[in-house]
C-alpha positions as CSV (number, residue, x, y, z in Angstrom):
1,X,-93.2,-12.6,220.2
2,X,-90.7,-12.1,222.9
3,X,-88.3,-14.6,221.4
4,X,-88.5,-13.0,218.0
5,X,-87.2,-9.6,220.2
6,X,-84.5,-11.8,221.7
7,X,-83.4,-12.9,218.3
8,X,-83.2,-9.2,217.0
9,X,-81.6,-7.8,220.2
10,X,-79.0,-10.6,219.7
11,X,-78.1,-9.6,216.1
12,X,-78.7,-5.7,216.4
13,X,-75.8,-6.3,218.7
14,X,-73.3,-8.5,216.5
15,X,-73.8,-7.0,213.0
16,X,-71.6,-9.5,211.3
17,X,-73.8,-12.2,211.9
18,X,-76.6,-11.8,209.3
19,X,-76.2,-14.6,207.3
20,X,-76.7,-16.4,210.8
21,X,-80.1,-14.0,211.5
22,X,-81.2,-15.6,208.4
23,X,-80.4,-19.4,209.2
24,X,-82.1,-18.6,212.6
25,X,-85.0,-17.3,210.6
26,X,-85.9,-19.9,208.3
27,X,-85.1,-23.0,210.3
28,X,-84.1,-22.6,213.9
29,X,-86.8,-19.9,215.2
30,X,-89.5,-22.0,213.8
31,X,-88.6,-24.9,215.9
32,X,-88.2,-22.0,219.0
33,X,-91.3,-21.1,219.1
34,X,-92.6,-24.9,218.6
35,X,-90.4,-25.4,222.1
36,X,-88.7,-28.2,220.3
37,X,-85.4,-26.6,220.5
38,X,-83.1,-28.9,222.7
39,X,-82.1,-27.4,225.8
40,X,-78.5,-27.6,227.5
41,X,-78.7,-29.7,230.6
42,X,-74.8,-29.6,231.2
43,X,-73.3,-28.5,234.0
44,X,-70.7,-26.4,232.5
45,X,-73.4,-24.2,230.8
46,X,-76.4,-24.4,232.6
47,X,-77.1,-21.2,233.4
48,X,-76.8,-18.3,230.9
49,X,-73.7,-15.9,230.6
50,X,-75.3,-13.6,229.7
51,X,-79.3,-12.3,228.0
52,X,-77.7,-11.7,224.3
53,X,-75.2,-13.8,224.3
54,X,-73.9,-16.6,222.2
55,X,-71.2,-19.1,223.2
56,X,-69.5,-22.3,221.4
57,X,-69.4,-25.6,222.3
58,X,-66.4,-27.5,222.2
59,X,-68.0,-29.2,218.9
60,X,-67.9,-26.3,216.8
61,X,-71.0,-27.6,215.0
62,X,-73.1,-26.4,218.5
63,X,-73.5,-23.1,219.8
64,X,-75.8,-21.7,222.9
65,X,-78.1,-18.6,223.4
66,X,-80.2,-17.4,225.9
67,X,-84.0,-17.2,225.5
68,X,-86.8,-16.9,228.0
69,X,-88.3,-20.6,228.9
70,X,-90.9,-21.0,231.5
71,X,-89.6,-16.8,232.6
72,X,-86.1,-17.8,233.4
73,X,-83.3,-17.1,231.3
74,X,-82.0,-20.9,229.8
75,X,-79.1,-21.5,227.2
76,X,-80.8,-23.2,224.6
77,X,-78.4,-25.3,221.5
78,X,-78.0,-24.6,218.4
79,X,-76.5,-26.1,215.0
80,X,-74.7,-24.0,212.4
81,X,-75.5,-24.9,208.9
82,X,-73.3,-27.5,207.1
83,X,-69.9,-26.4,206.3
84,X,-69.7,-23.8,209.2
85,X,-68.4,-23.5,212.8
86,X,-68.9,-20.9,215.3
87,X,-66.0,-19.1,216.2
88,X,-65.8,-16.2,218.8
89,X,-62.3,-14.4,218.5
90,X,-59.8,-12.5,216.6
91,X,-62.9,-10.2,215.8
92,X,-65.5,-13.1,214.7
93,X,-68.7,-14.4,216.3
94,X,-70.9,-17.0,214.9
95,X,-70.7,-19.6,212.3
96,X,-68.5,-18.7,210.0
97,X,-67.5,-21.3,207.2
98,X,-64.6,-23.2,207.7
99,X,-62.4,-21.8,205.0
100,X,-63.0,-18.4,206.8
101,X,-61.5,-19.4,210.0
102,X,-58.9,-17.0,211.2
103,X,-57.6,-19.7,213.4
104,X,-57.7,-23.5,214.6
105,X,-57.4,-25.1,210.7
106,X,-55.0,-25.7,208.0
107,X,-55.0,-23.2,205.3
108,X,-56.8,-23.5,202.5
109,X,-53.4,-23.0,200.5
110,X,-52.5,-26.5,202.2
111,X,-55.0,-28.0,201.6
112,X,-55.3,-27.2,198.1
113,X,-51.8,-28.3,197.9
114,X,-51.9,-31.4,199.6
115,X,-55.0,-32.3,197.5
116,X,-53.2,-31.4,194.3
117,X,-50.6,-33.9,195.1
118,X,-53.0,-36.5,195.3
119,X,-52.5,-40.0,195.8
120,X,-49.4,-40.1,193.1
121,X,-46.6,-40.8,195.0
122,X,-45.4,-43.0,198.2
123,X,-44.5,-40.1,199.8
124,X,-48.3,-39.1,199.9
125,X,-48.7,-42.9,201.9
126,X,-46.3,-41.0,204.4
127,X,-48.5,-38.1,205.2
128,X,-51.8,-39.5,205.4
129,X,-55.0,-39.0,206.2
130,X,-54.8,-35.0,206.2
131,X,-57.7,-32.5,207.2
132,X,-59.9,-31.0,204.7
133,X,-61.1,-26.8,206.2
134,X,-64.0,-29.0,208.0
135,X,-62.9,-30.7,210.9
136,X,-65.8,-33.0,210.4
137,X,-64.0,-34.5,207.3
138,X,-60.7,-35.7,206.2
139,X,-58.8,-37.3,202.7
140,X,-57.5,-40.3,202.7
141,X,-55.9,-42.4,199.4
142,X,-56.5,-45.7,199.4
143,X,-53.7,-46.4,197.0
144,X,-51.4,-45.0,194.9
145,X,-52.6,-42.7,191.7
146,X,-56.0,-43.1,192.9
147,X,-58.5,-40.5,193.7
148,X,-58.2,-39.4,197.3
149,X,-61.6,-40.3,199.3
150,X,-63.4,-37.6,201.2
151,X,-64.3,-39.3,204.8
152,X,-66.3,-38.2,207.4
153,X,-65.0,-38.2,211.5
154,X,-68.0,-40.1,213.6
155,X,-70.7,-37.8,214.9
156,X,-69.0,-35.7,218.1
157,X,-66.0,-36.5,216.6
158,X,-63.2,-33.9,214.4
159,X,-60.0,-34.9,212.5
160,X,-56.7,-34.2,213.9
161,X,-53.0,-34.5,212.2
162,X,-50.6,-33.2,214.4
163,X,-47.3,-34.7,215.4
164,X,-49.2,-36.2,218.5
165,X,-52.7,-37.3,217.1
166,X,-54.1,-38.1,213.4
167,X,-57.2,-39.3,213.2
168,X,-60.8,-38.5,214.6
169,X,-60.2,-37.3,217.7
170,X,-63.3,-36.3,220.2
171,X,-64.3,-32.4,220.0
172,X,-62.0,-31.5,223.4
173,X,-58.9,-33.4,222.2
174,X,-59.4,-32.1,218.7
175,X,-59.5,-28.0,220.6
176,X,-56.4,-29.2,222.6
177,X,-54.2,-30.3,219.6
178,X,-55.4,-28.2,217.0
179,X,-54.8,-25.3,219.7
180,X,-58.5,-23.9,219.7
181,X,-59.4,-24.1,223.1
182,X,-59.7,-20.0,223.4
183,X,-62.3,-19.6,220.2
184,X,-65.7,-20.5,221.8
């Protein structure tokens, strides 16, 4: 019962997070109360920031909270759902999907653009692979006037297309070059 208070005390405080009280509610508190959530054992984050908190990882697939384990206060991790990130800045906490991002991604106008164009041309061969809005997941054409493929980065890895990286980079690089080290 007292994690159920945590979980309400957490999103009384951050209003803008009820689609995340509901993901919490159907398949993450479950597995709280069960005690099969993983806990943090890094050293970066092993103690809690603070009782309601939240706080990203640098994979924004993982986020942290505090709950009460054995009467201490532990960070325990978290998954956002598939498609979203958590983000915490420029007015935003939790996971928000991609395409919402205020920061840290293409937009969705070049995306949409760069999709549009396709594979039709060589100058497409130039540019390749380019991000989709989820970091876990990039196009890629393998030839010209076909269908662009939708590939997935490795597990712990995001894509990156900058002037100094392009390709699946690990979750720190990826915050470095995609200059998101501030939004978790």
């Amino acid at each position: 019962m007292l994690r159920w208070i945590f979980v309400m005390k957490l999103f009384m405080k951050n209003k803008c997070n009820i689609l995340l009280l509901m993901w919490l509610w159907e398949v993450q508190v479950p597995l709280l109360v069960l005690g099969q959530a993983s806990v943090m054992d890094t050293a970066t984050n092993a103690t809690c920031k603070h009782a309601t908190d939240m706080w990203g990882d640098p994979n924004p697939n993982i986020f942290y909270v505090c709950a009460v384990v054995d009467e201490k206060q532990t960070p325990l991790q978290l998954h956002c759902p598939q498609g979203r990130g958590f983000f915490n800045g420029l007015g935003y906490l939790g996971c928000l999907p991609y395409d919402h991002w205020p920061a840290c991604r293409p937009t969705v106008e070049q995306t949409n653009v760069q999709l549009a164009a396709g594979c039709d041309n060589q100058s497409q061969a130039e540019t390749q692979p380019w991000p989709t809005q989820d970091p876990n997941q990039f196009y890629m054409c393998p030839g010209i006037a076909a269908v662009p493929l939708l590939l997935s980065c490795a597990p712990g890895k995001g894509f990156v297309a900058t002037m100094a990286t392009v390709g699946c980079a690990d979750w720190s690089v990826w915050r470095r070059q995609m200059q998101c080290e501030e939004f978790y």
